[in-house]
N, C-alpha and C positions, 0 to 999 in steps of 0.2 A: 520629577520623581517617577522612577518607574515602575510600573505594578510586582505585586508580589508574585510570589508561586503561590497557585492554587494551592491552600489547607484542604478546598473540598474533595480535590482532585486525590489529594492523597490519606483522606479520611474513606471515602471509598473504596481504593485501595485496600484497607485495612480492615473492612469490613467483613464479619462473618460469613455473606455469601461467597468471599472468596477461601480461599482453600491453597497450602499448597501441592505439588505433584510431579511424578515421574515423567520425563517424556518418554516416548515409546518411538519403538524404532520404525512404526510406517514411515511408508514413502509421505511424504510434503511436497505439497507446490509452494512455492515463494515468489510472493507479487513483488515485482522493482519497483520502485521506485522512478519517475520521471521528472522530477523535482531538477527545476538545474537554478545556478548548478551550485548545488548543496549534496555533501558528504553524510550520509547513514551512517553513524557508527553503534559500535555496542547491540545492534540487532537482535545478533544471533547468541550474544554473552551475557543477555540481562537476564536476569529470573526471572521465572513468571509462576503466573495464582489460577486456578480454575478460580471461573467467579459465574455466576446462573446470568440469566438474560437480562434480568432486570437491573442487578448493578453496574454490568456492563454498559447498557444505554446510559444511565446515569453518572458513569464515569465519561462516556463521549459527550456526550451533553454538558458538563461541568468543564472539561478540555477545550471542547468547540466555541464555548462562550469566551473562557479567560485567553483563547486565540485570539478572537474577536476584537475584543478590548488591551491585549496587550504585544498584537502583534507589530515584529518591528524591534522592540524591546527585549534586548539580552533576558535571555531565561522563559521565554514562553512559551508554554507548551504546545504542541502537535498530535493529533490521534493521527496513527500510520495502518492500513490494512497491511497485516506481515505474511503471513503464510496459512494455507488449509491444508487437513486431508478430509478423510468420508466422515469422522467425528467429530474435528474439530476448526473453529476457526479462530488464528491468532491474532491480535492488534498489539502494537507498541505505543506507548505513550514518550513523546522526548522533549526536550528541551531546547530551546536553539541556543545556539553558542554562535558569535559574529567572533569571527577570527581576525580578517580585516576587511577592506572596504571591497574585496575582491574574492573572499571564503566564509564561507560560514558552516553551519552541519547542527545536524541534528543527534544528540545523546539519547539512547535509549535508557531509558529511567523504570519501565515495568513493563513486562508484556502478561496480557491477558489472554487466558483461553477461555473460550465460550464451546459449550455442545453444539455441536452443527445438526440446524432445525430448519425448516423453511420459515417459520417466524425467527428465526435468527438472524437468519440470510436478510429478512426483508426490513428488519429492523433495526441492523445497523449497515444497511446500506450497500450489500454489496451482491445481489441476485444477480444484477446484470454481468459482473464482472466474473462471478461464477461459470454463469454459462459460458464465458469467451474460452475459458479453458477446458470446460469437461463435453460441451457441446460444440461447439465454434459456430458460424457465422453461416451463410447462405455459400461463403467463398469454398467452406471447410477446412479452414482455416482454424486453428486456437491459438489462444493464448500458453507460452510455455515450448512451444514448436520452433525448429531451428529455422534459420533464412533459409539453409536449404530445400527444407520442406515445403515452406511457403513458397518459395520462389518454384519451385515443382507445383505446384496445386495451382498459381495466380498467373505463373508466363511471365516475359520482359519484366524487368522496370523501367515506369516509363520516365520517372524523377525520383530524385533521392536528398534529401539533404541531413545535414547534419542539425540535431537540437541542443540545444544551451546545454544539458544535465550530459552529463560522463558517457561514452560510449554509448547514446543515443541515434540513432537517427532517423529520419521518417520515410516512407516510400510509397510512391504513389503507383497505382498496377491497375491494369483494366477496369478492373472491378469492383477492387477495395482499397482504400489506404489501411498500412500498417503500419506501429512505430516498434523499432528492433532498438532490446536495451543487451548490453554482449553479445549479437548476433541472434538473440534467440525473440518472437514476437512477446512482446509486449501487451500490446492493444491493436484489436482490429477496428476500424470504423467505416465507413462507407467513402469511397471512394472521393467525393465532392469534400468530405475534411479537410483533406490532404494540402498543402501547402497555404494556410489561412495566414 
């Protein structure tokens, strides 16, 4: 028998802290995904709720768990980091769907925005990730930056390969490894990463 969907997952959800809202037309950055190789869909078409900091953890906390215990199994859910800008920060909550033994993906079922805080950032996880894109690395380097750029700021590549998830690949450069999802960086990490 396989586990249900989370009730609490989506009684939070529905929860007074959340709200719903206009999006505004700032610029956004949108994290990729490196999942391979699994298809994102409904991302950018699901509705989404402001909801305060605190129901937000306890919406990933209630996801993180019923991952835990029901991953593997048709219909379990996923917390996604989706997109920021200087206000806010987005999360998707999805569903897997096993298509066949060779496809699968993930259904965006609610995206959440949270106020962009430094207790926000830090608790739900994503400070580090933060800075790859508004600060970058030692290389200078960001996250969101084209290969050409990178490959302008880093020199050679010195290896490259291809990764499981969709027009991924990884590259390894003097100084840093990078992983490029469309040509554009992804993730920086130190160099010694790189082909593990």
């Amino acid at each position: 028998m396989r586990p249900t969907a989370s009730v609490v997952v989506l009684a939070l959800l529905g929860l007074s802290a959340c709200g719903g809202s206009v999006q505004t037309a700032e610029s956004r950055h949108f994290v990729p995904s490196t999942l391979a190789p699994i298809a994102l869909l409904d991302f950018d078409l699901v509705s989404f709720v402001e909801c305060d900091l605190h129901t937000a953890v306890q919406t990933r906390e209630a996801v993180e768990s019923e991952f835990g215990k029901a991953y593997g199994y048709p219909g379990h859910p996923r917390w996604f980091f989706h997109a920021f800008d200087k206000q806010n920060l987005d999360f998707i909550v999805a569903r897997y769907e096993a298509l066949d033994a060779h496809a699968a993906r993930y259904v965006a079922q609610r995206r959440l925005r949270v106020k962009r805080t430094p207790d926000a950032e830090r608790a739900l996880g994503v400070t580090d990730l933060l800075k790859e894109y508004e600060v970058g690395g030692s290389s200078g380097v960001k996250a969101g930056m084209t290969r050409k750029e990178a490959t302008k700021r880093l020199g050679r590549v010195e290896e490259e390969r291809s990764l499981p998830a969709p027009r991924t690949t990884e590259a390894r450069y003097l100084t840093a490894c990078v992983v490029f999802v469309d040509d554009k960086v992804a993730r920086v990490w130190r160099r010694e990463v790189c082909m593990r």
